[in-house]
C-alpha positions as CSV (number, residue, x, y, z in Angstrom):
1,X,106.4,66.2,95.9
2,X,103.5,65.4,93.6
3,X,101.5,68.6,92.3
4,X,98.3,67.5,93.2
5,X,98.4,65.6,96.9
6,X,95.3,63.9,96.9
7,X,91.7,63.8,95.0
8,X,90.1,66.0,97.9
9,X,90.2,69.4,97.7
10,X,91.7,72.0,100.3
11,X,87.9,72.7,101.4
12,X,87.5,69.2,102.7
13,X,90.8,69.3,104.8
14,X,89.2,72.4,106.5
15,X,91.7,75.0,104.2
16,X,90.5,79.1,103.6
17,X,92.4,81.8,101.8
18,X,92.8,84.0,104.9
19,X,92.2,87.7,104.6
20,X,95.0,89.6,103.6
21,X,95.4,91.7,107.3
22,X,95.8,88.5,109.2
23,X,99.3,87.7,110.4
24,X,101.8,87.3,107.9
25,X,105.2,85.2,107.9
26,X,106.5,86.8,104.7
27,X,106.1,88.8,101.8
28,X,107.0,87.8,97.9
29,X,108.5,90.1,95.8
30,X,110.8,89.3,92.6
31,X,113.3,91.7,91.7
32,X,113.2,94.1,88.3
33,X,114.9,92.9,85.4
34,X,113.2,94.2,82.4
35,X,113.3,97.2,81.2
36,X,110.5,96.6,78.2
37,X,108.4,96.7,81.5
38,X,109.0,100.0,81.8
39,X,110.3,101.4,78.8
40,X,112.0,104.9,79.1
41,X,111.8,104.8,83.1
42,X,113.2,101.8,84.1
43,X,115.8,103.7,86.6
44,X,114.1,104.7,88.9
45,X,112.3,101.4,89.9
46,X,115.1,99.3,91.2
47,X,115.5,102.0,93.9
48,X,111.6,102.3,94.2
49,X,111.4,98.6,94.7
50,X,114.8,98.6,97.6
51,X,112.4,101.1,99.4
52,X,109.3,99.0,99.6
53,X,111.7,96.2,100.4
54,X,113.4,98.0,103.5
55,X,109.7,99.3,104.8
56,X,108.6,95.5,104.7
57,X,111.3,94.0,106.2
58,X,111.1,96.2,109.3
59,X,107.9,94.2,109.8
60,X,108.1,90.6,108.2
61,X,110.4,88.7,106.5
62,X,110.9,89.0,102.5
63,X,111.0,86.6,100.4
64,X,113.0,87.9,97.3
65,X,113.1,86.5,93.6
66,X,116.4,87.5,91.3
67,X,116.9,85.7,88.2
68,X,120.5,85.0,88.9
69,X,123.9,85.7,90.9
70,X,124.6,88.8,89.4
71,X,121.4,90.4,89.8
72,X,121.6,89.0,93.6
73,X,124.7,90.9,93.9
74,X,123.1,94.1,92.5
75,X,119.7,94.1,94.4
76,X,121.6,93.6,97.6
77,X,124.4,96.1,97.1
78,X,120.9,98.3,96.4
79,X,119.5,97.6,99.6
80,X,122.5,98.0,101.5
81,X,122.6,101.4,101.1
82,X,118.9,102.1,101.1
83,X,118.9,100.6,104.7
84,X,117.0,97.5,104.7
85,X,117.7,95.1,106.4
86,X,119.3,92.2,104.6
87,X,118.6,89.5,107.7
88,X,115.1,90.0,107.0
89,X,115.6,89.0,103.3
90,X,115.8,85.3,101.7
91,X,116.9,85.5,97.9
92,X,115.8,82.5,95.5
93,X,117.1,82.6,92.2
94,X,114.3,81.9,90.3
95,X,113.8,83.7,86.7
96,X,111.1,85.4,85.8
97,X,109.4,86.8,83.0
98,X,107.6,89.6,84.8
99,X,107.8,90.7,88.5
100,X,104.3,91.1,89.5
101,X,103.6,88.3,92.3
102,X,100.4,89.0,92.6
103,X,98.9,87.3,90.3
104,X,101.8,84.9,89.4
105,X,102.8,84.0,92.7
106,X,100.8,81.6,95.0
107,X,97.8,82.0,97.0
108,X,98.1,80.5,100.4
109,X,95.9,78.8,102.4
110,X,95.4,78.0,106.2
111,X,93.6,75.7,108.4
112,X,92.0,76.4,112.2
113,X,95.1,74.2,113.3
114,X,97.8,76.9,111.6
115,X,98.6,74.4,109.0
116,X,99.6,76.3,105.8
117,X,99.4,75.2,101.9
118,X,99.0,77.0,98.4
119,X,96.9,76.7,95.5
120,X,98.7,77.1,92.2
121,X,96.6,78.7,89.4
122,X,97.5,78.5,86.4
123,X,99.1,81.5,85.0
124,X,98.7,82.7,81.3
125,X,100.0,86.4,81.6
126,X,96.7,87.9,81.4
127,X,95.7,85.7,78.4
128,X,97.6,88.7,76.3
129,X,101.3,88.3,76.4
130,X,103.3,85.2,75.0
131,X,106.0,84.7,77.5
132,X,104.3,83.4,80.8
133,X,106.2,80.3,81.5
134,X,108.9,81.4,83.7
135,X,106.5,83.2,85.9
136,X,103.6,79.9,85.7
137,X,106.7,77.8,87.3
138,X,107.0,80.2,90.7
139,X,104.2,78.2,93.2
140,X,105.8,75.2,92.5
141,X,109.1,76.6,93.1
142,X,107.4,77.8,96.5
143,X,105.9,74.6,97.6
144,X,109.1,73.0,97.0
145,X,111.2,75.3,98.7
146,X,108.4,75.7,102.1
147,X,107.6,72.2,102.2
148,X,104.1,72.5,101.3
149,X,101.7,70.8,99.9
150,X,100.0,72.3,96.6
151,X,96.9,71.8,94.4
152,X,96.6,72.6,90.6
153,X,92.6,73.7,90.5
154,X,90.7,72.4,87.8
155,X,87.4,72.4,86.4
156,X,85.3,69.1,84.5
157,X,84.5,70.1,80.8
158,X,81.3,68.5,79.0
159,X,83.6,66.1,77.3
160,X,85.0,64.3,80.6
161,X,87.9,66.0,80.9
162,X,89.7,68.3,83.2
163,X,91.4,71.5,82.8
164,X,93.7,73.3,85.2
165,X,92.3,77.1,86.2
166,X,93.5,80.1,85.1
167,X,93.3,82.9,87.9
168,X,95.5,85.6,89.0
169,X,95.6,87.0,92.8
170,X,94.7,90.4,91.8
171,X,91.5,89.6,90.1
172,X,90.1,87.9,93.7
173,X,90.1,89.8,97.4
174,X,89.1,87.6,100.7
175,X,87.6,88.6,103.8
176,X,88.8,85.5,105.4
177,X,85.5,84.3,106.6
178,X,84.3,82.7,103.4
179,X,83.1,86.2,101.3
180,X,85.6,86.8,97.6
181,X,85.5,89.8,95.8
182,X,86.1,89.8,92.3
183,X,84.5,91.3,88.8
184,X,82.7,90.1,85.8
185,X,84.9,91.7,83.2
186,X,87.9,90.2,84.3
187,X,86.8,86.2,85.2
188,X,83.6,86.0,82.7
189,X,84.3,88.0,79.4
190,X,84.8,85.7,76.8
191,X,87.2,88.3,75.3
192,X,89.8,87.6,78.1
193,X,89.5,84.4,77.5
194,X,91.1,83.1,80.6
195,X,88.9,80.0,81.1
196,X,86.9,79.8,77.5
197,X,84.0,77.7,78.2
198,X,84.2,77.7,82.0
199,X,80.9,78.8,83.7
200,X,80.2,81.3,86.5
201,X,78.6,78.6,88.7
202,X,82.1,76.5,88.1
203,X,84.0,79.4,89.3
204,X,82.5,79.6,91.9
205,X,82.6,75.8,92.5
206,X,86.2,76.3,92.2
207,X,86.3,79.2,94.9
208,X,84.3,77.1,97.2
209,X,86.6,74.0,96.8
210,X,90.0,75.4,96.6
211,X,89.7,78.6,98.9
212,X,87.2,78.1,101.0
213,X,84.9,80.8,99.7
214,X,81.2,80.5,100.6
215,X,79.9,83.2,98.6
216,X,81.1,85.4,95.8
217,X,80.3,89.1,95.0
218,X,80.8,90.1,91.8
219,X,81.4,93.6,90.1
220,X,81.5,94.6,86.5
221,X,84.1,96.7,84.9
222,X,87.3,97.7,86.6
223,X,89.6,100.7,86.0
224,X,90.0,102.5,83.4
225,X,93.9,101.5,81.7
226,X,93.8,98.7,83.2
227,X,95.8,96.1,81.5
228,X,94.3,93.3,83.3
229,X,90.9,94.4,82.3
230,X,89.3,94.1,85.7
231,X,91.2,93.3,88.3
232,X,89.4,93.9,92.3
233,X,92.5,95.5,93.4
234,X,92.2,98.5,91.6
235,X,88.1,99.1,92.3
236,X,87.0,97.4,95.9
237,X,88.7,96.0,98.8
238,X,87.4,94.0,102.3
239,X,89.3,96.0,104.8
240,X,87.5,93.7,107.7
241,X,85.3,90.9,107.4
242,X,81.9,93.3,106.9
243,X,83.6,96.4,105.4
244,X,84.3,96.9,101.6
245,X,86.9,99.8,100.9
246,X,85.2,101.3,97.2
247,X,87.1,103.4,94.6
248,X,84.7,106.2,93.6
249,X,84.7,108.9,91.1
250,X,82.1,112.1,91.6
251,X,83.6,113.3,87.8
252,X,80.8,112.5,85.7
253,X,82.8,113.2,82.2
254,X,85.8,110.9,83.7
255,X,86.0,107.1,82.0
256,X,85.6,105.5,85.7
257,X,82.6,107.8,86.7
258,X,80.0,104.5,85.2
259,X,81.5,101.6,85.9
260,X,82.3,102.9,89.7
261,X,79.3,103.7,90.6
262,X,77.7,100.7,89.2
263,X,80.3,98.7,91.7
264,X,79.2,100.8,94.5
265,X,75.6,100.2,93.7
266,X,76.4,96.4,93.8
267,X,78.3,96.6,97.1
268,X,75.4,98.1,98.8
269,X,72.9,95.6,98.1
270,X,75.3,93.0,98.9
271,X,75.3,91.1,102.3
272,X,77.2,89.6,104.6
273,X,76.7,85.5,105.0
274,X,74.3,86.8,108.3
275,X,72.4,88.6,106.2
276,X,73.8,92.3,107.0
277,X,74.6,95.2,105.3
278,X,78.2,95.6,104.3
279,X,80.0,99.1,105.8
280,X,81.3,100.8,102.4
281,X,84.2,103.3,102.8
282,X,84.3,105.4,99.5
283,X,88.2,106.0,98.2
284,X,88.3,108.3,96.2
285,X,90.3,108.2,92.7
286,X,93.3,110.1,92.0
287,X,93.2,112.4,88.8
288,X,94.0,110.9,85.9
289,X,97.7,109.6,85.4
290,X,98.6,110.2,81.9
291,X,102.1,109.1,80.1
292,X,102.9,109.3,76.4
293,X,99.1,109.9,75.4
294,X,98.1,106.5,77.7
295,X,95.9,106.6,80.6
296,X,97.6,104.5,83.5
297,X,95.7,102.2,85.9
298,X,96.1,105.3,88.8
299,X,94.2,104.0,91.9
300,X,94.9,104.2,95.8
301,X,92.3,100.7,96.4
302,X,95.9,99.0,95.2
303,X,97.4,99.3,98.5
304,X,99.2,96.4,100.1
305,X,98.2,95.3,104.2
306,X,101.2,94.3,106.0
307,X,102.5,93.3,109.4
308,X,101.8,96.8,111.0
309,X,101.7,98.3,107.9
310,X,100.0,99.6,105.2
311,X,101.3,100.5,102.1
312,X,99.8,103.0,99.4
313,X,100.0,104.3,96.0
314,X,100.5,108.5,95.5
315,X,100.5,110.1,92.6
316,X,101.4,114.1,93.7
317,X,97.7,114.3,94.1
318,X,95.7,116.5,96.2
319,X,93.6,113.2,97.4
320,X,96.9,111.6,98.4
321,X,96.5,112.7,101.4
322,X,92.3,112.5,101.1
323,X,93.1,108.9,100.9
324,X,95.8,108.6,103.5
325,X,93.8,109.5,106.0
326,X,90.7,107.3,105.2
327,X,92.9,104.3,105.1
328,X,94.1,105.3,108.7
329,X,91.2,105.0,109.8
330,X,90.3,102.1,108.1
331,X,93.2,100.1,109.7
332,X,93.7,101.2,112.8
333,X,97.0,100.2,114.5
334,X,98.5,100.2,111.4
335,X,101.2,102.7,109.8
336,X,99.8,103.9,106.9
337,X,102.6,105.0,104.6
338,X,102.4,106.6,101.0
339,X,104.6,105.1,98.6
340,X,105.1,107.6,95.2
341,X,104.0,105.6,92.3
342,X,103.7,107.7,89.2
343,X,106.9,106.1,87.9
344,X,105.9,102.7,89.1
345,X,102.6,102.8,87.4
346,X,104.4,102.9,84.0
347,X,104.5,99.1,84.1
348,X,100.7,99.0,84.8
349,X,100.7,97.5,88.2
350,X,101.4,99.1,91.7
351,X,101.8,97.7,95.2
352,X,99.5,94.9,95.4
353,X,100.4,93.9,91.8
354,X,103.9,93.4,93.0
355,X,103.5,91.5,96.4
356,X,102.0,88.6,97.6
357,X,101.3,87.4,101.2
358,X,102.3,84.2,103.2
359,X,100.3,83.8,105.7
360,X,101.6,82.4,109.5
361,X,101.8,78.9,110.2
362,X,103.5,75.8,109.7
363,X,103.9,73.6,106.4
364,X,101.0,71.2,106.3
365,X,101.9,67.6,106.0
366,X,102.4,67.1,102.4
367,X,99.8,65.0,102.2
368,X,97.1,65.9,104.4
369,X,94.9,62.9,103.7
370,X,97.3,61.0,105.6
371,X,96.3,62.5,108.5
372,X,92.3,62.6,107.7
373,X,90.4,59.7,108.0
374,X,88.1,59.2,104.9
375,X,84.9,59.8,104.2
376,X,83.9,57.1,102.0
């Protein structure tokens, strides 16, 4: 199947990135291999990551990514005896260089008809690490294994040429109605250099084209130890189409105290396509997470929405349970279930770094021109 099915973009077929509480078929996940990824605490996770596994697939299916037969054998002698259930679980031996799907994975799209797609982003591992090609190759694997049709976005540069995008899932949120979240530091500092010479108004262009995204609202700095520098999904969440969960922190002397409350500021003037006032819930931080002298990327706004489910970082903090409770009312009908974290954080990411969402529906014809007349 060719990368890129046709000239016209996703937008033009009538394609959106759906919000992240609307029904999924699956979740990603790939399996932990490495323990550079967590050096000195690497135990632990495997067993961390067979508990998030067996909480999922009581709800939705798994998709699960192993670099080979042995560690297949492994991860499902691990799940066997934490419970899950293994009929709930597909394995794909793919290999990977890291495990966090978020932003390496694919990001889905759906039409009104329940048709189903991805956009594959490029993937540079955070324009900071040199081995990114294993985990770059995993939307295509996707498509090719769903049936699905993809697109590669790309932007035109000044001297007629195009270049493929660079975006990871955790530096965007959608409300599913045409509003994405995302922040300034991580998508326009030319120190990233992600897309080096790519303007905000071709971002957005891109948003528009390839996710269905109407309107953009951008924030400035993310967390503090965040290794992403600036990823949504630590700072500010749509928990509904109008209402924006929002990391705070009251501590004035504390390195998130700034650049949170500038967020918040942001959010408040913001507004809905109709013109209206977004509702803000305020999450509040945990304390500082702190291992060998380096302050972690600690934050409760990296939960993961599931089928019935709601999954969210602790840290043996007081506002765990603070937090708990707002996101229980946040998603009502939804089992909101604190996952402990301090161990997992070690590698930088938490429980939306590691999964991605597929959203219901069937494949779309592979290419969906075929089946929509022209407009020339």
């Amino acid at each position: 199947m060719p990368a890129q099915v046709t000239s016209r973009t996703p937008r033009e077929f009538g394609f959106r990135m759906p919000a992240e509480w609307e029904p999924h078929q699956a979740t990603w996940l790939a399996w932990p291999h490495n323990p550079e990824d967590w050096p000195g605490k690497f135990q632990p996770i495997p067993w961390l990551y067979a508990e998030i596994v067996r909480l999922l697939a009581a709800h939705e299916r798994v998709h699960l990514l192993v670099n080979d037969a042995a560690s297949e054998r492994r991860a499902q002698g691990m799940l066997r005896r934490a419970g899950a259930n293994l009929d709930q679980v597909d394995f794909h031996r793919w290999p990977t260089d890291r495990v966090w799907l978020r932003d390496s994975g694919p990001i889905f799209v759906r039409n009104a008809e329940g048709r189903v797609a991805l956009t594959n982003w490029q993937f540079s591992a955070w324009a900071k690490y040199a081995n990114w090609k294993l985990d770059d190759q995993i939307p295509a694997r996707a498509a090719e294994l769903l049936r699905m049709p993809e697109w590669q976005p790309s932007v035109e540069l000044a001297e007629d040429s195009r270049r493929r995008l660079v975006l990871e899932g955790g530096s965007i949120d959608s409300n599913g109605t045409g509003l994405l979240l995302t922040t300034e530091e991580c998508l326009l500092s030319e120190v990233q250099q992600r897309n080096p010479g790519v303007s905000r108004e071709q971002l957005e262009r891109a948003f528009h084209d390839y996710l269905g995204v109407d309107q953009v609202i951008w924030l400035g700095r993310g967390a503090a130890g965040d290794d992403t520098h600036g990823h949504i999904d630590d700072i500010s969440r749509f928990a509904a189409p109008d209402v924006i969960v929002a990391a705070v922190e009251p501590d004035a002397n504390d390195d998130n105290h700034a650049p949170l409350a500038e967020n918040l500021a942001r959010l408040k003037a913001a507004r809905t396509l109709a013109g209206k006032q977004f509702t803000i819930v305020e999450l509040p931080m945990p304390r500082p997470v702190v291992f060998r002298g380096q302050r972690l990327p600690a934050s409760y706004v990296n939960f993961y929405v599931a089928n019935g489910l709601v999954l969210m970082p602790t840290f043996h903090d007081p506002y765990d349970r603070v937090a708990l409770n707002i996101l229980a009312q946040v998603f009502p009908g939804r089992e909101v279930i604190g996952v402990h974290s301090v161990d997992l954080i070690w590698g930088l990411g938490a429980l939306h770094c590691m999964t991605q969402q597929q959203p219901v529906g069937d494949p779309a014809d592979q290419d969906p021109s075929a089946a929509v007349p022209s407009k020339a």
